[in-house]
DSSP file (Angstrom, degrees, kcal/mol; ACC not computed):
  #  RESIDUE AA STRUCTURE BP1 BP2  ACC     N-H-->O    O-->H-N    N-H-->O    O-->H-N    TCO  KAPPA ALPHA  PHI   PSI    X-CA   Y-CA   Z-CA
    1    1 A X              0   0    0      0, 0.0     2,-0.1     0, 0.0     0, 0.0   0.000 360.0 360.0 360.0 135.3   -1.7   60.8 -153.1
    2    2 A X        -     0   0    0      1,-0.1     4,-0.0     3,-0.0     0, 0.0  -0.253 360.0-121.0 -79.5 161.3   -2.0   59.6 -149.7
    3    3 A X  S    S+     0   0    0     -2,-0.1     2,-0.1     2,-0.0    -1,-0.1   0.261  82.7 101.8-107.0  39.9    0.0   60.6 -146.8
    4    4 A X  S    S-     0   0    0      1,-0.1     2,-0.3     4,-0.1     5,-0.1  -0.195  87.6-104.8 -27.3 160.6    1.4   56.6 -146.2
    5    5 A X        -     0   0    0      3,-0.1     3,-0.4    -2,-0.1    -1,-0.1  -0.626  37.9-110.3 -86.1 164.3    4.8   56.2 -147.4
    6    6 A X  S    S+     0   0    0     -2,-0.3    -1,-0.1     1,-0.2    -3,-0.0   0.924 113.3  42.5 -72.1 -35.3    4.5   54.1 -150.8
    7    7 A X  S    S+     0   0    0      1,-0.0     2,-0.6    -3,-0.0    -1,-0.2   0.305 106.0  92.5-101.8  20.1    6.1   50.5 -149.8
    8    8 A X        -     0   0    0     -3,-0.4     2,-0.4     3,-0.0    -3,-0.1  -0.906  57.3-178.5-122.0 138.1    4.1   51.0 -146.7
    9    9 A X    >>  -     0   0    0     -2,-0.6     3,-2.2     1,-0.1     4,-0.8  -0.944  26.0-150.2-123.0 128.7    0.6   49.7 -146.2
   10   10 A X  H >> S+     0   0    0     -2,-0.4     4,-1.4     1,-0.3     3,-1.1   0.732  98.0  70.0 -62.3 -25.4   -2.0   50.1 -143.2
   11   11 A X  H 34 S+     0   0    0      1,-0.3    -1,-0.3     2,-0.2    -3,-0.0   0.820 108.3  34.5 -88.0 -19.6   -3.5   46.9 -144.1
   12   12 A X  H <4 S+     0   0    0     -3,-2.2    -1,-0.3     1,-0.2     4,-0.2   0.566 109.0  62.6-101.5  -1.5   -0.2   45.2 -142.9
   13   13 A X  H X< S+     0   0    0     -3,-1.1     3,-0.7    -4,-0.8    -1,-0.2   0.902 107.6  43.3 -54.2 -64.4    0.4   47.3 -140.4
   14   14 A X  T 3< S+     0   0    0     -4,-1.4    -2,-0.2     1,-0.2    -3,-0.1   0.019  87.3  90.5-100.9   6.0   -3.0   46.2 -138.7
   15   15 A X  T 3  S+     0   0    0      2,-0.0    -1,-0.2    -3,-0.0     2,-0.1   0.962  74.9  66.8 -72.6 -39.7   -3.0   42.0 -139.1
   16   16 A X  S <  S-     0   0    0     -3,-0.7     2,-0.3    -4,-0.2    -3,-0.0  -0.415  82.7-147.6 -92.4 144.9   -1.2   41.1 -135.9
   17   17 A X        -     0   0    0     -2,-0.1     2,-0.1     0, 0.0    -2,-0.0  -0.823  30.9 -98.1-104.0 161.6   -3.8   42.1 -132.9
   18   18 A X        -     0   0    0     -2,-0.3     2,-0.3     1,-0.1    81,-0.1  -0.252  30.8-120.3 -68.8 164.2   -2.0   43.2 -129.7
   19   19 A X        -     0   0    0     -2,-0.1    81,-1.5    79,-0.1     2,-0.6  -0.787  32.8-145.5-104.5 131.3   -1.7   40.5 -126.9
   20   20 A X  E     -AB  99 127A   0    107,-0.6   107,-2.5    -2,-0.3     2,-0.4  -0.922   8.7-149.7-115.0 135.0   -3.6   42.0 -123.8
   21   21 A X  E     -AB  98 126A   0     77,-1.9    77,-2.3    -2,-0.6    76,-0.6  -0.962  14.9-149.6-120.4 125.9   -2.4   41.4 -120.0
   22   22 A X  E    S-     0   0A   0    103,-0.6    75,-1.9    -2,-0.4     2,-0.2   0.894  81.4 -31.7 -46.4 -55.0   -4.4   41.2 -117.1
   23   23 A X  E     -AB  96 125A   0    102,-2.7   102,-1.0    73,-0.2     2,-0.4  -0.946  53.7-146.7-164.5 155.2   -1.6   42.5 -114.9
   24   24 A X  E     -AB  95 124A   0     71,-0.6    71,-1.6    -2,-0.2     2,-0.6  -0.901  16.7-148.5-110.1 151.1    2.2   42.1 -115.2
   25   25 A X  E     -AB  94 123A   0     98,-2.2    98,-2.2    -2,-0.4     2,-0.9  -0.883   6.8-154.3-120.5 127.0    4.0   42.0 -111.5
   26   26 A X  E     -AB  93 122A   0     67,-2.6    67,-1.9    -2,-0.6     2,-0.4  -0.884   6.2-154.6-105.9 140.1    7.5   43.4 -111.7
   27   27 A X  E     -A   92   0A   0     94,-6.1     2,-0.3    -2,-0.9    65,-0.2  -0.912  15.2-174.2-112.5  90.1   10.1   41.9 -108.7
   28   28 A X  E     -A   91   0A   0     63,-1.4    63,-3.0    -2,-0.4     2,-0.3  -0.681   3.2-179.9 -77.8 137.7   13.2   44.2 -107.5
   29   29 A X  E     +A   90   0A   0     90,-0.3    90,-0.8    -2,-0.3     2,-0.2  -0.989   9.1 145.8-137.7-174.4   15.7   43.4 -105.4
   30   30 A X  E     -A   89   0A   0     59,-2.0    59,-1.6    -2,-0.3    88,-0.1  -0.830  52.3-115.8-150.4 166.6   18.6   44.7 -104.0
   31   31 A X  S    S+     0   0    0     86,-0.3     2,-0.7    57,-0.3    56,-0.1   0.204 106.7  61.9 -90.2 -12.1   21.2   45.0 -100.9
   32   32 A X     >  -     0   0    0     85,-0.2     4,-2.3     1,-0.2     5,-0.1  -0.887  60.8-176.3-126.5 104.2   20.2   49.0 -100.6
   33   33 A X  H  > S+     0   0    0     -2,-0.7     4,-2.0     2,-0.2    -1,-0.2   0.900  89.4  57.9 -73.7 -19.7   16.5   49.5  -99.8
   34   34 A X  H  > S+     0   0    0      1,-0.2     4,-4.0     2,-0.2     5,-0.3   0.995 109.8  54.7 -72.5 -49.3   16.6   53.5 -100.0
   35   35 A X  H  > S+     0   0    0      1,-0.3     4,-1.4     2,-0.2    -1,-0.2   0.855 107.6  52.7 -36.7 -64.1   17.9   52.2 -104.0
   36   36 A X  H  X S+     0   0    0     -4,-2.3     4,-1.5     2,-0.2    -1,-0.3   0.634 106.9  43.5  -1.2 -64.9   15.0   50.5 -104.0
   37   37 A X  H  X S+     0   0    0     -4,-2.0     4,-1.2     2,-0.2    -2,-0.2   0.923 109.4  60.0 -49.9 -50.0   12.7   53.0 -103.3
   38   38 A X  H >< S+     0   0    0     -4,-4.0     3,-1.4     1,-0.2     4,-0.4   0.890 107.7  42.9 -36.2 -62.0   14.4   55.2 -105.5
   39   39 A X  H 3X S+     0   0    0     -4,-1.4     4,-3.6     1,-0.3    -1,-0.2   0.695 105.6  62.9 -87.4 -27.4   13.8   53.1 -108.3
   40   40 A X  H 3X S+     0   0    0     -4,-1.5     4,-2.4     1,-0.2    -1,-0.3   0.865 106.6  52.8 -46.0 -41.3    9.9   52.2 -107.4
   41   41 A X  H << S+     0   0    0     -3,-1.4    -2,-0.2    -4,-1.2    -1,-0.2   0.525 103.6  50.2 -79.4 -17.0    9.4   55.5 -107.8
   42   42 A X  H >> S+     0   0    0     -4,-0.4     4,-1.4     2,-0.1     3,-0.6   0.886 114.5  49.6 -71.2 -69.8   11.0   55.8 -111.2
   43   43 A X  H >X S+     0   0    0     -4,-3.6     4,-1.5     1,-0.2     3,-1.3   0.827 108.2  47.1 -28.8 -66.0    9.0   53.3 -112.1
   44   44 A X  H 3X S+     0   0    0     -4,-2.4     4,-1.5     2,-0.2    -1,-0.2   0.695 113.4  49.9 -36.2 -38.4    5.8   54.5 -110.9
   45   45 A X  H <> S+     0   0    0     -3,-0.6     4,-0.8     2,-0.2    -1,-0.2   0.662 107.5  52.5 -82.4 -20.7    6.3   57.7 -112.3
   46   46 A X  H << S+     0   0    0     -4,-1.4     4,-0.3    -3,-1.3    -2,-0.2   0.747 105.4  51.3-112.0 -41.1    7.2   56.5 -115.5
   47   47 A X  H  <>S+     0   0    0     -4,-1.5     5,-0.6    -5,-0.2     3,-0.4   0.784 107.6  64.2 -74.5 -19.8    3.9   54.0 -115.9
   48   48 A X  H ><5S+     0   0    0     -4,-1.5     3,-1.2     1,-0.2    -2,-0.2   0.887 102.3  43.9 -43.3 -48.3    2.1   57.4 -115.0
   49   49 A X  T 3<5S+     0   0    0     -4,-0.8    -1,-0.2     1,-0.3    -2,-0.2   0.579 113.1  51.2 -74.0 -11.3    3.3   59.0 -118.1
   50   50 A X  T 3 5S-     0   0    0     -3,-0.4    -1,-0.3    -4,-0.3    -2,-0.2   0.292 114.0-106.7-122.5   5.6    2.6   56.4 -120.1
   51   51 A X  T < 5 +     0   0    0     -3,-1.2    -3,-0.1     1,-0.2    -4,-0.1   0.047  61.9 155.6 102.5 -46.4   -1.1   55.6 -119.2
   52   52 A X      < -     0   0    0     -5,-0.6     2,-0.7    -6,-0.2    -1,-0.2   0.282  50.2-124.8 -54.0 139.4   -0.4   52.6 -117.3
   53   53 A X        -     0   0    0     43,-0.5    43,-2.3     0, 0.0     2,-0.6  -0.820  28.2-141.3-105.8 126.0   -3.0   51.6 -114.6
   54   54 A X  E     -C   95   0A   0     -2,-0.7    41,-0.3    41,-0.2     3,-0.1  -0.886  24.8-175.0 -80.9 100.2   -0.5   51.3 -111.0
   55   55 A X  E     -     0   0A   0     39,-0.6    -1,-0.1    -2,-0.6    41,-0.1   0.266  45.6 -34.1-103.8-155.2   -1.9   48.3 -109.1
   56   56 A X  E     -     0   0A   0     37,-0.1    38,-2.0    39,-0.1     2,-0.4  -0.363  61.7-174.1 -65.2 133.9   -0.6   47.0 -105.3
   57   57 A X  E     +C   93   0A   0     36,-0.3     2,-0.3    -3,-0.1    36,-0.2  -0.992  21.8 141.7-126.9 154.0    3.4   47.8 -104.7
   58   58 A X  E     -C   92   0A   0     34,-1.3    34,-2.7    -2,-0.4     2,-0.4  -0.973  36.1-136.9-172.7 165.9    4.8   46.5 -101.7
   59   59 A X        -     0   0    0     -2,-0.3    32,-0.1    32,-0.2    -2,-0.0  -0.970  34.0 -92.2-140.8 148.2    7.7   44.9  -99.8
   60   60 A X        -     0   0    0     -2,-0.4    30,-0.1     1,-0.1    -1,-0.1   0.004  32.7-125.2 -35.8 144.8    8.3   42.3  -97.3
   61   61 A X  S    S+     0   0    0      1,-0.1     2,-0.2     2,-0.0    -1,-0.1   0.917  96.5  34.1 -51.1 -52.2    8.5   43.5  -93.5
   62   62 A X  S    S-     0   0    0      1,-0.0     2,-0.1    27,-0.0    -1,-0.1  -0.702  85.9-115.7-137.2 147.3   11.9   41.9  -93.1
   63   63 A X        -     0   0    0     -2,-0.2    26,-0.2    26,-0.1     2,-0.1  -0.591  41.3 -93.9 -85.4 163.5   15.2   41.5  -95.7
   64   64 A X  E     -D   88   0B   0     24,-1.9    24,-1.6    -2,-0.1     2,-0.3  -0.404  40.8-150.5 -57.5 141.4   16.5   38.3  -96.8
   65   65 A X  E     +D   87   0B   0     22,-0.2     2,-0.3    -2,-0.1    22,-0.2  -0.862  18.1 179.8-141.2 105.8   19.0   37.3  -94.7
   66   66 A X        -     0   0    0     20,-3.8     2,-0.5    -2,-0.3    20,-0.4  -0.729   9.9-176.7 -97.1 158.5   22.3   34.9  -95.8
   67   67 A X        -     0   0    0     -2,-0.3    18,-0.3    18,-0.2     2,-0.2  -0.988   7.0-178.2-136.9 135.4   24.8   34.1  -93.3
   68   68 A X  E     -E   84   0C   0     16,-2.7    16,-4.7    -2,-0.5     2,-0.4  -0.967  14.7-148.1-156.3 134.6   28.2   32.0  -93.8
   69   69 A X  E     +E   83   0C   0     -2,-0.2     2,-0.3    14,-0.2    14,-0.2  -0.797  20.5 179.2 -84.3 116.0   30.9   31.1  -91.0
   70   70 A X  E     -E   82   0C   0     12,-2.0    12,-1.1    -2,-0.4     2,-0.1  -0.971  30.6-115.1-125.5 149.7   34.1   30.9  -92.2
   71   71 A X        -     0   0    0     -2,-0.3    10,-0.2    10,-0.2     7,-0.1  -0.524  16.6-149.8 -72.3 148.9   37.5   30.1  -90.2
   72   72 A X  S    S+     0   0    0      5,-0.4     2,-0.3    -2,-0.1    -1,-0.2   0.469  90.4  60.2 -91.9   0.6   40.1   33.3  -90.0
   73   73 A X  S    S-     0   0    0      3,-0.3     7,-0.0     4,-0.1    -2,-0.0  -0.958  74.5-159.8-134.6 134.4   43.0   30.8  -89.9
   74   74 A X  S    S+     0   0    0     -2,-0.3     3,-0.1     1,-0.0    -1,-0.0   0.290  88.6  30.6 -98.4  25.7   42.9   28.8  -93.1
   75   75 A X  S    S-     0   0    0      1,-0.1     3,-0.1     2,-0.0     2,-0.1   0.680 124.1  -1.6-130.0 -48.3   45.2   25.8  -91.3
   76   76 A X  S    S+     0   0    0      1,-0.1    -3,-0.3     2,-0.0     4,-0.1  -0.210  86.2  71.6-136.3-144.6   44.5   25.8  -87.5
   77   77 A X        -     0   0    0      1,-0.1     3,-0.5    -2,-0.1    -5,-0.4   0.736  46.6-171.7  10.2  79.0   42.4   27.5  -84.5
   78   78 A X  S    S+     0   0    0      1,-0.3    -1,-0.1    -7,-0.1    -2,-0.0   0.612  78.8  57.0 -62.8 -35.0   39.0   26.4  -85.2
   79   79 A X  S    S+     0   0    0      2,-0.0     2,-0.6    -8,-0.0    -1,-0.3   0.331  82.7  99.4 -86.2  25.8   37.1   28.5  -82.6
   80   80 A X        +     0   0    0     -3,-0.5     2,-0.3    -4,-0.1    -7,-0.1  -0.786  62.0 159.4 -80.3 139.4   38.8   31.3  -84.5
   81   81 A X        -     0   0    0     -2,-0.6     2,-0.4   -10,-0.2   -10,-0.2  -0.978  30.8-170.3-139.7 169.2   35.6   32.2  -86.7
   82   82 A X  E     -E   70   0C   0    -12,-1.1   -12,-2.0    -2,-0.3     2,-0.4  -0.908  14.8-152.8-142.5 179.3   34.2   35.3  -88.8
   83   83 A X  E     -E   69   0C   0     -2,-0.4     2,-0.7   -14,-0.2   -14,-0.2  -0.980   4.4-161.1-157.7 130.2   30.8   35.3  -90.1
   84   84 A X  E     -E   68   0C   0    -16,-4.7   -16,-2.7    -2,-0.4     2,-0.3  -0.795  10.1-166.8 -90.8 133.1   29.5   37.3  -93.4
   85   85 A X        -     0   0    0     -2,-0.7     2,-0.6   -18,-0.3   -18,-0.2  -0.841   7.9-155.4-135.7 131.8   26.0   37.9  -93.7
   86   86 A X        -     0   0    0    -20,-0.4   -20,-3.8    -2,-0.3     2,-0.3  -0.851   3.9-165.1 -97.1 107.0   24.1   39.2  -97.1
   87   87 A X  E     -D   65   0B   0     -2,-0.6     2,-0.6   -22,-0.2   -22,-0.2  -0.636   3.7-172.1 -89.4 150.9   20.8   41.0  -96.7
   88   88 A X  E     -D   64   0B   0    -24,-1.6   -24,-1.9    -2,-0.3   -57,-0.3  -0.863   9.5-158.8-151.3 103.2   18.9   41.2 -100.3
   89   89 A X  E     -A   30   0A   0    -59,-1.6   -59,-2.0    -2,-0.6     2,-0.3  -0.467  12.1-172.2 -62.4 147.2   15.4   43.8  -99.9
   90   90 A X  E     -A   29   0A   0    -61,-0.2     2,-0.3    -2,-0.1   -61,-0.3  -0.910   6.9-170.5-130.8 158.9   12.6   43.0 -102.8
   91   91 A X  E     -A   28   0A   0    -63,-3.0   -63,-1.4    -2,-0.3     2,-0.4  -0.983  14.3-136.8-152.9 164.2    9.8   45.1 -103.2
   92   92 A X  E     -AC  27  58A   0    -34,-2.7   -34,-1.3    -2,-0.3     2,-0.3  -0.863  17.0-176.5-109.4 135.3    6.8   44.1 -105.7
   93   93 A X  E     -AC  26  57A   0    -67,-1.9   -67,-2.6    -2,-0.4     2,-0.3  -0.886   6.0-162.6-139.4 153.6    4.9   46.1 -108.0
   94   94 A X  E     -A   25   0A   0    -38,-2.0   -39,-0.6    -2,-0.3     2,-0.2  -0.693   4.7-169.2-133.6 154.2    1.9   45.2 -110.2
   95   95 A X  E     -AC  24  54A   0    -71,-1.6   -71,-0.6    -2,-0.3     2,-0.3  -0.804  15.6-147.3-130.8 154.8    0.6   47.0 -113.3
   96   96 A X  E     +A   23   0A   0    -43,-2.3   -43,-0.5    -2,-0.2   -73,-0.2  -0.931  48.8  16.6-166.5 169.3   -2.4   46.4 -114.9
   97   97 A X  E    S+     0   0A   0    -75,-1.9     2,-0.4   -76,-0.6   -75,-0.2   0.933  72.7 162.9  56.5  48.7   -4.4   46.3 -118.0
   98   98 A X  E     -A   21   0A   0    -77,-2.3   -77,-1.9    -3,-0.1    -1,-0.1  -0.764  32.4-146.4 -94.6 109.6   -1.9   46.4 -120.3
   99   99 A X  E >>  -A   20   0A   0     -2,-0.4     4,-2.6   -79,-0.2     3,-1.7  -0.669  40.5-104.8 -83.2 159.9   -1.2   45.5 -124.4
  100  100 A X  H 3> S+     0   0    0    -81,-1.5     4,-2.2     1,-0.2     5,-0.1   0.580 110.6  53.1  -9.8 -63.3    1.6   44.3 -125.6
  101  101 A X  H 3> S+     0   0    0      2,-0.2     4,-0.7   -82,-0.1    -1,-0.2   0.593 110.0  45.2 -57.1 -26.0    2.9   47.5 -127.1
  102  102 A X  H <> S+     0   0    0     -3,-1.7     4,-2.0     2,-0.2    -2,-0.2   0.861 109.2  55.8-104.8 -35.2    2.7   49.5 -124.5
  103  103 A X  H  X S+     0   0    0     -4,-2.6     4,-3.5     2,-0.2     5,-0.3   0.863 107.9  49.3 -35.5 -54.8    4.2   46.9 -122.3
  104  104 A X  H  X S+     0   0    0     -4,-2.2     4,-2.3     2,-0.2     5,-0.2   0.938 114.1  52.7 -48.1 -50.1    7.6   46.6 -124.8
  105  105 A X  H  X S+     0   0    0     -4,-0.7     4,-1.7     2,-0.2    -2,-0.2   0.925 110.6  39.4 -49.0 -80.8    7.5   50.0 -124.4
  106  106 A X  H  X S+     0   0    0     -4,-2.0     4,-1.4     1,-0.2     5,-0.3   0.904 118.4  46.0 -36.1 -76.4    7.4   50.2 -120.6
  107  107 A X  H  X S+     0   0    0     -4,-3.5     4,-1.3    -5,-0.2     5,-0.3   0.831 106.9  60.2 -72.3 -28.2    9.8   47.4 -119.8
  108  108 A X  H  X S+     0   0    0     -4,-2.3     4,-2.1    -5,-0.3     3,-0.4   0.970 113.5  45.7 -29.9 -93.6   12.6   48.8 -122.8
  109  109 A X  H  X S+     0   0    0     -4,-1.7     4,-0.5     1,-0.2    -2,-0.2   0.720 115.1  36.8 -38.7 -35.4   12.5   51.8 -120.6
  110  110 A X  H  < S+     0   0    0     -4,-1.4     3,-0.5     2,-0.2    -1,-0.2   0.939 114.6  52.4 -78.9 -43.9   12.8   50.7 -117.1
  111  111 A X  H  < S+     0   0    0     -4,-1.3     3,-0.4    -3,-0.4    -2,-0.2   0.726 106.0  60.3 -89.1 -17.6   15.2   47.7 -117.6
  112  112 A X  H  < S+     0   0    0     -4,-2.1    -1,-0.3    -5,-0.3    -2,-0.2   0.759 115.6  34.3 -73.6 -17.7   17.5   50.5 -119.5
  113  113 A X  S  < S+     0   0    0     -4,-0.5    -2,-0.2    -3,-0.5    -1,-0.2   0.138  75.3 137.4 -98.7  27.1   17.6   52.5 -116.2
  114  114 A X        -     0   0    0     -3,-0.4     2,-0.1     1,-0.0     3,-0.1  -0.464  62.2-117.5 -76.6 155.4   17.6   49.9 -114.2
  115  115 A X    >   -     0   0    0      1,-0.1     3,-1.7     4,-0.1    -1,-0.0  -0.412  40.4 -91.2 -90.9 163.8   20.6   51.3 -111.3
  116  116 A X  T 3  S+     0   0    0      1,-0.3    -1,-0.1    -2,-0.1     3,-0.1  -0.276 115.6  43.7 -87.2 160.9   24.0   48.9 -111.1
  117  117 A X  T 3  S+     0   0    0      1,-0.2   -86,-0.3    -3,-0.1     2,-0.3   0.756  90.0 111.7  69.5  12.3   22.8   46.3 -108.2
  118  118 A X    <   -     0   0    0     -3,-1.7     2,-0.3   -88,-0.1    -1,-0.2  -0.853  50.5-160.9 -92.6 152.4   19.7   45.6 -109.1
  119  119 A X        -     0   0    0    -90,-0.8     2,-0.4    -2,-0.3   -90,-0.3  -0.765  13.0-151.9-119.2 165.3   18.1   42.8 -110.3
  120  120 A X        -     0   0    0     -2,-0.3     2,-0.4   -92,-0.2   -92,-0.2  -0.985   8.9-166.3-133.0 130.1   14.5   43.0 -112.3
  121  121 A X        -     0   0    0     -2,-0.4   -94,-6.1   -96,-0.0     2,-0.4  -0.890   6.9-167.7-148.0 124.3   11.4   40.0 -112.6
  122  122 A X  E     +B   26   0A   0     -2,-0.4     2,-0.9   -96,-0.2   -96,-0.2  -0.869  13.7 168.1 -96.2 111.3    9.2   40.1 -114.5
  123  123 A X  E     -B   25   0A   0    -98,-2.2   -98,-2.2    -2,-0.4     2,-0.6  -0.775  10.6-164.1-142.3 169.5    6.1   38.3 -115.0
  124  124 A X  E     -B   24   0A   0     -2,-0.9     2,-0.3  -100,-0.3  -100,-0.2  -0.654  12.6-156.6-122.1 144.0    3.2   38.6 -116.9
  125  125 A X  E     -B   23   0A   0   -102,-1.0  -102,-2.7    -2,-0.6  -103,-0.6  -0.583  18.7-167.5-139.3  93.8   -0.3   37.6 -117.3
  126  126 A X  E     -B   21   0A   0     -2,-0.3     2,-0.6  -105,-0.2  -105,-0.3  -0.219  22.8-118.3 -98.6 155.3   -2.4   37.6 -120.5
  127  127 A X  E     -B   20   0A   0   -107,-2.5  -107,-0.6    -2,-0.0     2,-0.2  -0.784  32.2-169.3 -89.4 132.0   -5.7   37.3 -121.5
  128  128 A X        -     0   0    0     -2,-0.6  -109,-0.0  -109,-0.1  -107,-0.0  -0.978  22.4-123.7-130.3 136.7   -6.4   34.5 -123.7
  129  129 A X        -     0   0    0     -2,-0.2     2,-0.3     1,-0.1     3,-0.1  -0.283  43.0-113.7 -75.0 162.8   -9.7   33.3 -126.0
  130  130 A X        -     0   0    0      1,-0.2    -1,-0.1     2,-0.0     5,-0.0  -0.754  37.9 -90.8 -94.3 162.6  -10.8   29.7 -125.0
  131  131 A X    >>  -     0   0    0     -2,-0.3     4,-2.4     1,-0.1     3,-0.9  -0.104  36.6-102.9 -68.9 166.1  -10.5   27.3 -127.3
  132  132 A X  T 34 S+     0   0    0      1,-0.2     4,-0.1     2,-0.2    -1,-0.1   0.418 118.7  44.0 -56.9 -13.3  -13.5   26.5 -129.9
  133  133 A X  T 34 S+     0   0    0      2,-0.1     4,-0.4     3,-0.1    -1,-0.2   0.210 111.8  42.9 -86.7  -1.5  -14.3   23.2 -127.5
  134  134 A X  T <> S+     0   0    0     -3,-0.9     4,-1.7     2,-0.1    -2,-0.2   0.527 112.5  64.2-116.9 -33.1  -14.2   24.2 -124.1
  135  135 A X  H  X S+     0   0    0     -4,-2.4     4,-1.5     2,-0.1    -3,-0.2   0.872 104.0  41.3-102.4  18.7  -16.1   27.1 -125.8
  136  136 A X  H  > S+     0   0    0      2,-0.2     4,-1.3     1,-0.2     5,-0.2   0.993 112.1  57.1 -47.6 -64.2  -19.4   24.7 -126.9
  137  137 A X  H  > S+     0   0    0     -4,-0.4     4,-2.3     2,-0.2     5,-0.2   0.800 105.2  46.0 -50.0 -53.3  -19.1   23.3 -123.7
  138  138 A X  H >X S+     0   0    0     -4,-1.7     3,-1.2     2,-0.2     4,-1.1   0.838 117.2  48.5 -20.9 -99.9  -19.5   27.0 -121.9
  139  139 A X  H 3X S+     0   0    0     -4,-1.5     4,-1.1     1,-0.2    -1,-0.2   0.512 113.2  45.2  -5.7 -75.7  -22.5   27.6 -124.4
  140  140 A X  H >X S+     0   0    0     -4,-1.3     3,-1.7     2,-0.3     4,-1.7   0.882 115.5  48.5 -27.3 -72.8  -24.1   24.1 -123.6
  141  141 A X  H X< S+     0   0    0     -4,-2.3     3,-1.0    -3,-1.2    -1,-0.2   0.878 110.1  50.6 -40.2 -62.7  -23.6   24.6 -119.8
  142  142 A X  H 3< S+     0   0    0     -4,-1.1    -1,-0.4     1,-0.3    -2,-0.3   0.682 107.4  53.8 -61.9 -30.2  -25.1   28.2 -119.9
  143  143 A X  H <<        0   0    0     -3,-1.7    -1,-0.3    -4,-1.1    -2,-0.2   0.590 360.0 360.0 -92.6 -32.3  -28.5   27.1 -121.9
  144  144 A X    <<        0   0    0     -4,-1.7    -1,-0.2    -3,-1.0    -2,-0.2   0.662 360.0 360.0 -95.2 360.0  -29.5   24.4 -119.6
């Protein structure tokens, strides 16, 4: 007797191959850069434990900056003003050399901690075979 469970079999375990990415870039931002930090560092710490190769993180020099004029009077005195403005920090961080698996894995965990006033983007970039005609042409190209 094997040590598998019985209605389970490796061979069907082991059809689908992992999807590999070259590097995935994850995009935070926020209204609280120290929040920010914080949470880079979660991150970071957290593709450490897991193997994950840490590529460039970084953030703009300067925040986003919205600004809106509004009147205090909503009927009269028009040089009456106030003015709101909304700063929103990002910071960047890339991973890279990644499967699939370990990726679900890694972004499950982070985007379950993610702290309330953050936002998360993700994006990703896989390695892919060329097709069976672009890869003749390669061949061809390479022989002459």
């Amino acid at each position: 007797m094997s040590g598998t469970p019985q209605g389970l079999s490796l061979e069907k375990c082991s059809d689908k191959k992992d999807t590999l990415y070259k590097s995935v870039e994850i995009e935070i931002r926020s209204g609280e850069p120290a929040v920010l930090l914080s949470y880079e560092w979660f991150t970071s710490y957290a593709a450490k434990q897991l193997g994950i190769t840490i590529g460039k993180c970084w953030a703009p020099p300067k925040a986003h900056h919205n600004r809106l004029t509004l009147l205090k009077s909503i009927h009269i005195y028009k040089k009456h003003r106030v003015q709101y403005e909304i700063r929103t920090y990002f910071r960047h961080m890339t991973y890279e050399r990644l499967t699939e698996s370990t990726l679900k894995t890694f972004l499950e965990y982070i985007q379950r901690n993610v702290p309330e006033g953050v936002a998360v983007k993700v994006t990703k970039k896989s390695v892919v075979n060329l097709p069976p005609s672009l890869n003749d042409s390669v061949r061809r190209l390479s022989l002459q």
